[in-house]
C-alpha positions in Angstrom: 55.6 -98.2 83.7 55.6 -102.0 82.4 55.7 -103.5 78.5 56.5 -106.8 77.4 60.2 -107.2 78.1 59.2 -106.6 81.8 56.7 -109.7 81.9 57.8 -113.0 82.2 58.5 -115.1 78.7 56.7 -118.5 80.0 53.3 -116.2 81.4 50.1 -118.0 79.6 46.7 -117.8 80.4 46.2 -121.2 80.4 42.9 -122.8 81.7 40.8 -119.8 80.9 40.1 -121.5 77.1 36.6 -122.3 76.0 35.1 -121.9 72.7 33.8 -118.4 73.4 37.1 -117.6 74.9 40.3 -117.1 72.9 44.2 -117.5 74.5 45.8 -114.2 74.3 48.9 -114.9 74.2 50.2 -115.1 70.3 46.3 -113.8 69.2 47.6 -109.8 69.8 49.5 -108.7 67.1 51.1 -105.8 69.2 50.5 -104.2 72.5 47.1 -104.2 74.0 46.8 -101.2 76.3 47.9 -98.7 73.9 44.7 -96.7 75.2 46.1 -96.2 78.8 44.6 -97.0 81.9 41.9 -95.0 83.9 40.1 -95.5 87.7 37.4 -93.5 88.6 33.6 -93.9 90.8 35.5 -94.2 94.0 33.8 -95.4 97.3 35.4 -95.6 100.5 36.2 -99.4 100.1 37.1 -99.3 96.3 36.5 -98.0 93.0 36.5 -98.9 89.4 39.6 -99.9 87.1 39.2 -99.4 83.6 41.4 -100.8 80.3 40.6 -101.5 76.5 42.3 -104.3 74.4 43.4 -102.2 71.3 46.9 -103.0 69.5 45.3 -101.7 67.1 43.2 -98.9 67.7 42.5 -97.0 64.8 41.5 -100.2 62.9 38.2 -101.9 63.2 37.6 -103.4 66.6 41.1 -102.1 67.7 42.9 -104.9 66.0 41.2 -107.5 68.1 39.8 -111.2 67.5 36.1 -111.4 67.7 35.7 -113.1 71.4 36.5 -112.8 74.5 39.5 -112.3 76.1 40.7 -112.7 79.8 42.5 -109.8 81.4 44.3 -110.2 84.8 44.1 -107.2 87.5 45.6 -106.7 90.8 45.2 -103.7 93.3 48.4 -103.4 96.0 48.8 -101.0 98.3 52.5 -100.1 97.2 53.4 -99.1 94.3 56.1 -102.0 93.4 52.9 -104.2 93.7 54.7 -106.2 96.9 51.4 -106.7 98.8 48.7 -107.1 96.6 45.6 -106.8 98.0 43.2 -107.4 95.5 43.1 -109.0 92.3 40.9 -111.7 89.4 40.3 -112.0 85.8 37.8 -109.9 83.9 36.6 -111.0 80.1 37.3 -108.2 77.6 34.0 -108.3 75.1 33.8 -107.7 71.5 30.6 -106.2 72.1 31.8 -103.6 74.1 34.9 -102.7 72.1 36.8 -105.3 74.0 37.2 -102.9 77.1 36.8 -103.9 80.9 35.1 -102.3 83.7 36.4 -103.7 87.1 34.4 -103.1 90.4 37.0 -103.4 93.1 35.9 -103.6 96.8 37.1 -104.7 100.4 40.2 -102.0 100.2 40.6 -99.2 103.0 39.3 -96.0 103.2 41.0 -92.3 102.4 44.1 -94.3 101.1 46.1 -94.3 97.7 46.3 -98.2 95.8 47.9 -99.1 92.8 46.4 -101.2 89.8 47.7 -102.5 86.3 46.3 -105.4 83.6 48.4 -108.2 82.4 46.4 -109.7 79.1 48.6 -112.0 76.2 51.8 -111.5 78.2 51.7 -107.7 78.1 51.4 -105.5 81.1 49.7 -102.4 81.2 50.8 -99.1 82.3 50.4 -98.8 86.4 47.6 -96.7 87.8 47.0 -94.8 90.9 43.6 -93.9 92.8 42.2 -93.1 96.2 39.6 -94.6 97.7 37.1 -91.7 99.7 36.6 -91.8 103.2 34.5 -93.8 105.4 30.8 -92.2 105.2 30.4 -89.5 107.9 34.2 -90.0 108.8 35.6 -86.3 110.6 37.7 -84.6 107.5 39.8 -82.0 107.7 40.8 -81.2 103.9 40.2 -82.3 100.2 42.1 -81.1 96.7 41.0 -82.3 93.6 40.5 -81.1 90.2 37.9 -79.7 87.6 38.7 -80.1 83.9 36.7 -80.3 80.7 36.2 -79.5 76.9 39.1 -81.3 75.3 39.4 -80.6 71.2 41.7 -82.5 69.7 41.9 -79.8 66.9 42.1 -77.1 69.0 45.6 -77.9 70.4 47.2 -80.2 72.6 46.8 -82.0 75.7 49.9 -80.8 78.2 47.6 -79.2 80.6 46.9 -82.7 81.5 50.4 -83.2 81.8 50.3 -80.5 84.6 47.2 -81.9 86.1 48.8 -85.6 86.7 51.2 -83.8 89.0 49.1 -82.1 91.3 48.6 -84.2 94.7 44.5 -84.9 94.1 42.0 -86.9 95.3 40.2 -87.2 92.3 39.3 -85.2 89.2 35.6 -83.9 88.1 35.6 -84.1 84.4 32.6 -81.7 83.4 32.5 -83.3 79.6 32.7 -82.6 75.8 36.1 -85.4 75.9 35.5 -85.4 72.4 34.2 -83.4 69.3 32.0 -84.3 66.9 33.0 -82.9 63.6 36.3 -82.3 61.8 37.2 -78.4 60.8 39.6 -77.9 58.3 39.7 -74.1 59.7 39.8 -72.9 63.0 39.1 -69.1 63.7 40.2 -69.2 67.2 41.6 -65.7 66.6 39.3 -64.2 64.3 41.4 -64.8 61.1 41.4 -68.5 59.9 44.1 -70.9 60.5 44.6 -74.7 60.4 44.1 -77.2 63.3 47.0 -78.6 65.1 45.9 -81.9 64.1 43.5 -83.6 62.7 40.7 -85.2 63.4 40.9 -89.0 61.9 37.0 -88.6 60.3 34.8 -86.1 59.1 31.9 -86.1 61.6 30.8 -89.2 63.7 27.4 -91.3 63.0 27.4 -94.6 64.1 29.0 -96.4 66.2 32.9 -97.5 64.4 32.6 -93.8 64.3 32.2 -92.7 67.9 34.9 -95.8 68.9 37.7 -93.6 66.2 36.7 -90.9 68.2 37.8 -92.2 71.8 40.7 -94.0 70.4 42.4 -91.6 68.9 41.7 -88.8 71.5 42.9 -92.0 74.2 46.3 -91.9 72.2 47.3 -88.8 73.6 50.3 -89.8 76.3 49.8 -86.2 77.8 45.6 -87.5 78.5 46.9 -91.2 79.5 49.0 -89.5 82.3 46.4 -87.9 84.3 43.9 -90.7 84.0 46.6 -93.1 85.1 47.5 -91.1 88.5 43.8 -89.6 89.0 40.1 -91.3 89.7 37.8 -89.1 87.5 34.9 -88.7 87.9 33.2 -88.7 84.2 30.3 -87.1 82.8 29.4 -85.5 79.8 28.0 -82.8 77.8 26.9 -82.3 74.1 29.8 -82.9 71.9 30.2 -86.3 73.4 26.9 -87.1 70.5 25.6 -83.3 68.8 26.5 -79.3 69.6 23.7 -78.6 72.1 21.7 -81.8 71.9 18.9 -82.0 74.8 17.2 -84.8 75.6 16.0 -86.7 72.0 16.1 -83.2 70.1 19.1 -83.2 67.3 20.1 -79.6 67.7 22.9 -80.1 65.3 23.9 -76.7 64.6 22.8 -73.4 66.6 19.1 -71.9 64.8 18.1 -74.9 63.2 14.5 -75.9 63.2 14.4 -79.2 64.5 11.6 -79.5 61.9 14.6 -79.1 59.4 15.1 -82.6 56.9 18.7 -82.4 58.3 18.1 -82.9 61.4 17.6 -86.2 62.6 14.6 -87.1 63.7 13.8 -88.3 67.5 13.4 -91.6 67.1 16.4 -91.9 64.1 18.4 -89.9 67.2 17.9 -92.2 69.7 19.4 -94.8 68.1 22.7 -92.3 67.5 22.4 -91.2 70.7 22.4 -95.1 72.1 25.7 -95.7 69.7 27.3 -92.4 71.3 27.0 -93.5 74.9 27.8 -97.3 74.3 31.4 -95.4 73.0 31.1 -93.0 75.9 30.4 -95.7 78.4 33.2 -98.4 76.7 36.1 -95.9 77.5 34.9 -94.1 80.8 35.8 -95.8 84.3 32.6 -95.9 85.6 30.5 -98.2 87.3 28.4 -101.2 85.6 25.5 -99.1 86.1 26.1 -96.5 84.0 25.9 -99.2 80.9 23.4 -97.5 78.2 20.2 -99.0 78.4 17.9 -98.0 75.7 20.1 -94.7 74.8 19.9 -93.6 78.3 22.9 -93.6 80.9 22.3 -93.2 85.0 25.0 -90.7 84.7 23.5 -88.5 88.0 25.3 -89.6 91.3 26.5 -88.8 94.7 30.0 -88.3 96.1 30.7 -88.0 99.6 34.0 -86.5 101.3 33.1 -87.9 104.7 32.0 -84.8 106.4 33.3 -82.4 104.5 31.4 -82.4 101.2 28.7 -83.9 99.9 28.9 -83.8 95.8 25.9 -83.8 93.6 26.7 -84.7 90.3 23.9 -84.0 87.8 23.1 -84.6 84.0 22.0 -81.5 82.6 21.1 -83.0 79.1 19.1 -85.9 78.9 15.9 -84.8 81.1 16.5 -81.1 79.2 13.6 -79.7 77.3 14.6 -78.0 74.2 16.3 -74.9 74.1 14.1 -71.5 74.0 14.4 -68.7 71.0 15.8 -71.1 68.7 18.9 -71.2 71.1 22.1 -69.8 70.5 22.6 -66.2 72.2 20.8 -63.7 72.0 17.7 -61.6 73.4 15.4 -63.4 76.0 11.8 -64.5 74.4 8.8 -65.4 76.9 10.1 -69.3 76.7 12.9 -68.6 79.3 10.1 -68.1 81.5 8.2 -71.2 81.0 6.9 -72.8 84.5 6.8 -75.9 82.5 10.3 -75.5 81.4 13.1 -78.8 82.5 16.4 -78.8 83.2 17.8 -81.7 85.5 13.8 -83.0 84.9 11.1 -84.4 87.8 12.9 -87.4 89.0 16.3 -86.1 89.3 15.3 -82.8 91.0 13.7 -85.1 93.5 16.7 -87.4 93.7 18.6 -83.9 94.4 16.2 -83.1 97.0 16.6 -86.1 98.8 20.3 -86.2 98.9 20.5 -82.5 100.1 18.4 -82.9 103.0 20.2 -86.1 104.8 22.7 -83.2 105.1 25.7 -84.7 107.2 28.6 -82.4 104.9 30.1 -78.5 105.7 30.1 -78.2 102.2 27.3 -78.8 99.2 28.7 -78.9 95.7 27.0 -79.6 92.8 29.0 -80.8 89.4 27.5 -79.9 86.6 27.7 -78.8 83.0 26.5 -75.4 82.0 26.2 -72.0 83.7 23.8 -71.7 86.3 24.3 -67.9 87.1 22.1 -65.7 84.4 24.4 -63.6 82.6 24.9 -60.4 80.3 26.3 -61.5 77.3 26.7 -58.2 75.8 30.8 -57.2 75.5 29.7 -53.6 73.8 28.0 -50.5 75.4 26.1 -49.8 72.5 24.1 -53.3 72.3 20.4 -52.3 73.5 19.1 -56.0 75.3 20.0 -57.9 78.0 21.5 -61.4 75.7 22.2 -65.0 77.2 23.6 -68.0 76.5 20.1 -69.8 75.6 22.1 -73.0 76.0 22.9 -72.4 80.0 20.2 -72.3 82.7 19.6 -68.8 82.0 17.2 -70.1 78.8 15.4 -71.9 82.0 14.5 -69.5 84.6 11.7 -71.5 86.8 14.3 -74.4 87.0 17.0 -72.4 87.6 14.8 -70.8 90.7 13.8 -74.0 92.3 17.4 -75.2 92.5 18.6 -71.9 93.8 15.5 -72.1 96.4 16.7 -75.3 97.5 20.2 -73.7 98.0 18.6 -70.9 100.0 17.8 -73.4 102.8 21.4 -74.6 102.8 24.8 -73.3 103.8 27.9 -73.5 102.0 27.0 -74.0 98.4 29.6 -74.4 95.8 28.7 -75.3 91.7 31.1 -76.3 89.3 30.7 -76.2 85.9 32.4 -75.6 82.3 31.4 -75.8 78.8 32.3 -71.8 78.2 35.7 -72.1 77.3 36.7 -69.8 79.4 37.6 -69.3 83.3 35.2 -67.1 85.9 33.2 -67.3 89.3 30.7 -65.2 90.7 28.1 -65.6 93.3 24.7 -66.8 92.6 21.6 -64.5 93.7 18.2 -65.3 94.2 16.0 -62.4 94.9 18.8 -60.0 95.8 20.1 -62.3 98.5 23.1 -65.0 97.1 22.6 -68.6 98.1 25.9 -70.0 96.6 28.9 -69.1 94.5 29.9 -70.9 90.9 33.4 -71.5 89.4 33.4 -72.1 85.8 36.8 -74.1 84.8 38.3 -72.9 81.1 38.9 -75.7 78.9 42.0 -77.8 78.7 42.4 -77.3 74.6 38.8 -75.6 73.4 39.4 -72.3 72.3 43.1 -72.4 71.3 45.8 -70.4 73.0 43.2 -67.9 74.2 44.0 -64.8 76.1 44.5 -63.3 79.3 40.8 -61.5 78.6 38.7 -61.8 75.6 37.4 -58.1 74.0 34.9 -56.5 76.0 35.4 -58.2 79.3 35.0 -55.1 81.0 31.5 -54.5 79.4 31.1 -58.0 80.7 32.4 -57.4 84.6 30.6 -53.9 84.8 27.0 -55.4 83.1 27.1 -58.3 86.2 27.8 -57.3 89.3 28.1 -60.5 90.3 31.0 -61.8 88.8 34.0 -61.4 90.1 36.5 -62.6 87.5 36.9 -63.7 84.2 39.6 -65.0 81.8 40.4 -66.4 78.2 43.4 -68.7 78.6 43.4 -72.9 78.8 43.7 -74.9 81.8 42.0 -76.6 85.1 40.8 -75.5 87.9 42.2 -76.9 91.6 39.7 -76.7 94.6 41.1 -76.6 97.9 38.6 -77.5 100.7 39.1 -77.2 104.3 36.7 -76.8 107.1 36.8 -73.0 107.2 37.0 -72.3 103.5 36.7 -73.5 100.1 39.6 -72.2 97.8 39.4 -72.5 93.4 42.3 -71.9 91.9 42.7 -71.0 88.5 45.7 -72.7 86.8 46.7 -71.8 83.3 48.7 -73.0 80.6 50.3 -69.8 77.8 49.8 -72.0 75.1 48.0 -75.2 73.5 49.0 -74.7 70.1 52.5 -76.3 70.7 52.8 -80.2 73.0 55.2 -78.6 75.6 53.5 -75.3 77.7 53.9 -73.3 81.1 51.8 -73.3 83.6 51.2 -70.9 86.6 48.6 -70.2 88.8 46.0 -67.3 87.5 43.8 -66.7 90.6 42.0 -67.8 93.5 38.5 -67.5 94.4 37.8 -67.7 98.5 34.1 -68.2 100.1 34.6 -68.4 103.7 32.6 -71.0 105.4 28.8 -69.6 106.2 29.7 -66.6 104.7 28.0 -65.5 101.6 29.5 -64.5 98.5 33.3 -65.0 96.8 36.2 -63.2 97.8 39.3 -63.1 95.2 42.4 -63.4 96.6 
């Protein structure tokens, strides 16, 4: 870890000056990387680096002149920065909250680098992350992580303390890295009680907003430390803009009629929706091609293990058509069975298709958002109907049938999701005959402390056969591939309600390779 009294006194960044180009040095009032550091996107010759220029960060434009600023990078392969193998200047942008997206190529494959900024004689924090293996390259084994849902209200971040020491290639973040709206109650546990901190606005509308957002959640050390020692690979979900948003529809609280004057209408939306994923976009490391473009992000893309595993990850939101039955859960209505009915949408079930039959990988995963298995909702005997979560692709069956069709003519299919707040896996069946298996990782603060089980779980267990576990406590999830099996762990923390916690291991879900259906070990 570097700060100013490690970088030399005479250090200027002269010769970069122009009239749209301001020196650093003397314009930052304080310390410029107070938002961390973060790599994620990898490819087997690079990946992206990712900073903001904030000494300021909960003031307007994080404290920052308006114009650019030059930030230095280097990659090395060691971690003392002795060879450096990679490095050049990148302008920091007003216009994009003064953060920098770095596309670095030429390194090795399946090997660890180290990276850091240097911008108005400050130095930022050092990173860490792995570039993938060559494509098609023989691989033996892969861990990385799964990790989501991340209120800032709901308690604090030290499951990310836990995950920045696991030994992982990278980490799938599933989504909702922020919240929306401010509480001033939580009933986590049925009875009211106060947040563990609070939120720095009320609820998030334009742009300043959704920036407050990112840089205070960005302030959390405990968040910093896994995104400095892990590529992620970032998506998102619906709190990142509106609860259960889907494509331009402003779902803004479960059962309203989008017809409703307060909710916003499509077109007044959009232009929400393009301020939420400029915010998204400024803070995530991800690739230059991900840059909003009329309120829409390329967020779908593939990740490939060498031979081992092929990842699909998809955007279950933007292509969505609106949620049946008024959403929320309850009772299915004769919209879940609409032929018509999107999830993923035309073009990126097509994309999917493609990329699943060049084959080439033991394993398929696909990293998504919401349940894909169809599940019981009910937690008492005495409830008469079948209810689901509207919101998952049980509100969609003829999607949810094609993509489980197009699992049926694979081997080897694992999903990954979250949004549920909540840790459990269970195999998912087509027509009596199971075509894949589905972990669902808990969330790392949503939810508060949580339980071991929430009431009624064995109603839940016995009502679907096909699960085979389910828990109410905070963490991550760990996958462990190999050749002959793919292994989820289900790491826990006790508590979120207090900075420091304990983690331990919860369980472990097993599918053998060509062998159908989870095993719990």
């Amino acid at each position: 870890m570097y700060n100013r009294r490690h970088f030399l006194a005479g250090a200027t960044l002269a010769g970069l000056a122009a009239p749209a180009i301001v020196r650093a040095q003397g314009i930052l009032r304080d310390f410029p990387f107070k938002l961390g550091v973060a790599a994620g996107d990898p490819a087997s010759d690079g990946f992206v680096i990712w900073t903001r220029l904030a000494p300021e960060p909960m003031e307007r434009h994080g404290g920052m002149p308006l114009a650019n600023v030059p930030v230095d990078w280097e990659v090395a392969s060691d971690s003392g920065f002795r060879d450096v193998v990679a490095k050049g200047t990148e302008l920091a942008r007003p216009e994009l909250a003064h953060s920098v997206h770095v596309e670095v190529a030429g390194l090795q494959p399946d090997r660890p680098y180290y990276y850091r900024f240097t911008a108005g004689g400050e130095r930022s924090l050092r990173g860490r992350a792995r570039t993938l293996p060559a494509p098609g390259a023989k691989t033996d084994a892969l861990k990385f992580g799964v990790a989501g849902c991340q209120h800032f209200e709901a308690g604090f971040f030290g499951a990310y303390r836990h995950l920045a020491r696991e030994d992982l290639a990278f980490v799938y973040h599933y989504g909702d890295f922020i919240y929306e709206y401010s509480e001033e109650y939580l009933f986590n546990t049925g009875l009211p009680t106060r947040p563990v901190r609070k939120h720095a606005f009320r609820a998030l509308v334009d742009l300043d907003d959704f920036r407050t957002a990112y840089s205070q959640q960005l302030g959390d050390i405990d968040l910093q430390a896994a995104r400095s020692v892990h590529a992620f690979l970032s998506s998102f979900d619906d709190h990142e803009i509106r609860n259960d948003w889907v494509s331009d529809i402003d779902n803004w609280k479960l059962g309203l009629d989008v017809n409703d004057p307060e909710a916003a209408s499509p077109e007044v939306f959009m232009l929400k929706k393009q301020a939420a994923m400029q915010a998204w976009y400024e803070h995530m490391p991800v690739r230059k091609a991900l840059l909003p473009r009329g309120g829409m992000v390329a967020m779908n893309r593939e990740f490939r293990w060498g031979d081992l595993m092929a990842m699909q990850l998809l955007d279950t939101r933007q292509y969505r058509g609106d949620q049946p039955c008024d959403d929320g859960f309850k009772p299915a209505c004769p919209g879940v069975y609409d032929k018509n009915a999107q999830v993923l949408g035309k073009a990126q079930e097509e994309w999917l298709g493609r990329n699943l039959a060049k084959g080439g990988a033991t394993w398929n995963a696909f990293a998504q958002q919401v349940t894909m298995m169809s599940l019981d909702r009910r937690r008492k005997d005495d409830e008469p109907k079948k209810i689901v979560n509207l919101d998952s692709w049980a509100g969609y069956e003829a999607p949810r049938e094609r993509i489980l069709a197009r699992m049926a003519g694979l081997k080897n299919n694992v999903v990954l999701t979250g949004d549920e707040h909540q840790n459990f896996c269970g195999d998912l069946v087509l027509k009596d005959r199971v075509v894949g298996a589905e972990f669902v990782a808990t969330s790392i603060s949503s939810g508060g402390d949580g339980s071991d089980q929430r009431n009624g779980t064995d109603t839940f267990l016995k009502l679907n056969p096909e699960l085979k576990f389910a828990n109410d406590q905070r963490g991550y999830v760990v996958c462990d591939v190999n050749r002959e099996a793919w292994q989820t762990h289900f790491m826990v923390v006790d508590k979120v309600t207090t900075p420091v916690n304990t983690l331990s291991k919860r369980a472990t879900g097993v599918v053998e390779r060509d062998v159908a259906g989870i095993k719990m070990a």
